[in-house]
C-alpha distance (Angstrom), angle and dihedral (degrees) to the residues before:
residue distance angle dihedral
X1 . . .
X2 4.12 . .
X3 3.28 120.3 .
X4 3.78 112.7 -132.0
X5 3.55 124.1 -130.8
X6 3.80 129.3 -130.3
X7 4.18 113.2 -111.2
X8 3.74 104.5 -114.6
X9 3.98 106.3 -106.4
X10 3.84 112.8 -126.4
X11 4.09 96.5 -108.0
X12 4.48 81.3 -126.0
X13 3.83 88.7 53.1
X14 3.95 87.4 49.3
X15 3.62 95.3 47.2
X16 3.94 86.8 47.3
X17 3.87 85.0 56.7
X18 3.81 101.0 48.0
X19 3.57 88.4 47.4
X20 3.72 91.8 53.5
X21 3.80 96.0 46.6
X22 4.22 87.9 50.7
X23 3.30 88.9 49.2
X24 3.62 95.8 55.7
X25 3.84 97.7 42.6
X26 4.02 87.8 52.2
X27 3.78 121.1 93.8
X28 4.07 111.8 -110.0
X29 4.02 106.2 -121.5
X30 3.48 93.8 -145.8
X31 3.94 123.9 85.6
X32 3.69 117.7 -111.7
X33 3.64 109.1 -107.5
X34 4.14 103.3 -104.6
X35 4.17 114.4 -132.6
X36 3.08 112.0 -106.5
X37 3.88 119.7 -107.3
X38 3.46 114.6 -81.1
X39 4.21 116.8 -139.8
X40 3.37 125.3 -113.7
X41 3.77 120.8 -101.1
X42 3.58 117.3 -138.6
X43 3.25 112.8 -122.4
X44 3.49 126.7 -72.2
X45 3.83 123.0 -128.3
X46 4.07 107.7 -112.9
X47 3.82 118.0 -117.5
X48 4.22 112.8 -162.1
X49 3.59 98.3 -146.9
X50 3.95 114.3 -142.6
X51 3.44 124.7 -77.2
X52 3.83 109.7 -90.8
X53 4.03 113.8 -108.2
X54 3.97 107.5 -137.4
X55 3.94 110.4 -118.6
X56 3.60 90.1 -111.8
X57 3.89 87.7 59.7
X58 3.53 99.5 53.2
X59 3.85 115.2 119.5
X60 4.11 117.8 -119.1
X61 4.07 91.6 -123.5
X62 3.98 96.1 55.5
X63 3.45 115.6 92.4
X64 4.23 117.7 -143.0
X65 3.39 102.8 -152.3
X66 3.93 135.3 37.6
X67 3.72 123.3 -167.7
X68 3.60 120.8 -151.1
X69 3.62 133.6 -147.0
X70 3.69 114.7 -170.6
X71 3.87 114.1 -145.3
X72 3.85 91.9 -145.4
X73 4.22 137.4 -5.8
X74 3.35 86.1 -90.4
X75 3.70 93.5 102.1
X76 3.37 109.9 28.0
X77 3.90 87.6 55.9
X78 4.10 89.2 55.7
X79 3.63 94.4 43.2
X80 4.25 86.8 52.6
X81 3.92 83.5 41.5
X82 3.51 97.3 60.6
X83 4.40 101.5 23.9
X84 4.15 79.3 69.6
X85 3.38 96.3 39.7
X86 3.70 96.0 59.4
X87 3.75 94.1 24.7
X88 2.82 107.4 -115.6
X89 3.99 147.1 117.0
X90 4.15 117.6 -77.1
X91 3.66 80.2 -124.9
X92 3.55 107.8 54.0
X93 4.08 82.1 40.1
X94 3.95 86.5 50.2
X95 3.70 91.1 52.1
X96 3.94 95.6 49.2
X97 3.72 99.0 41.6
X98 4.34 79.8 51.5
X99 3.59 97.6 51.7
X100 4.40 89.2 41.4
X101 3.35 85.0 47.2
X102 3.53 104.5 50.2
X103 4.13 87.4 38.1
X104 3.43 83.9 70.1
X105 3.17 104.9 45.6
X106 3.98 91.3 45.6
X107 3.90 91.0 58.4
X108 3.87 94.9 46.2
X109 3.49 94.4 50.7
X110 4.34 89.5 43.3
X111 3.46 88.1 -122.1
């Protein structure tokens, strides 16, 4: 088995590199530009979720999952939109805006 041999390094690309590594290991001098405050939210209304059913509970004709297909960006640009404004993730968001959603609908239909 051959040993391979390092390429010689240009000594100006080796310089280049040295400077770059001392560069990073050296302290900036100027201040890091601070965020800027964020407003307070008011405070949001709380929601108890639903108790969770155990797995072994779960009925036969419910389904677990649902995959969505959007029909245009539409959506999935408002459920981004709103997931970072509250901070949270697009699926809990997803899951909220369902169940409001369908609360809704529930109560105008009198279900």
């Amino acid at each position: 088995m051959a040993i391979k041999r390092r390429p010689t390094i240009d000594p100006a690309t080796e310089a280049a590199i040295e400077a770059f590594g001392e560069a990073a290991e050296r302290p900036t001098e100027a201040p890091i530009a601070q965020a800027s405050p964020q407003p307070a939210r008011p405070a949001r209304k709380k929601v108890p979720a639903p108790p969770a059913t155990p797995a072994t509970e779960w009925p036969d004709d419910v389904a677990k999952t649902l995959l969505i297909r959007y029909p245009d960006l539409e959506l999935p640009a408002l459920l981004t939109d709103v997931a970072r404004a509250e901070e949270r993730s697009q699926h809990a968001t997803a899951l909220r805006a369902l169940r409001r959603g369908l609360e809704i609908l529930k109560d105008e239909n009198g279900i």
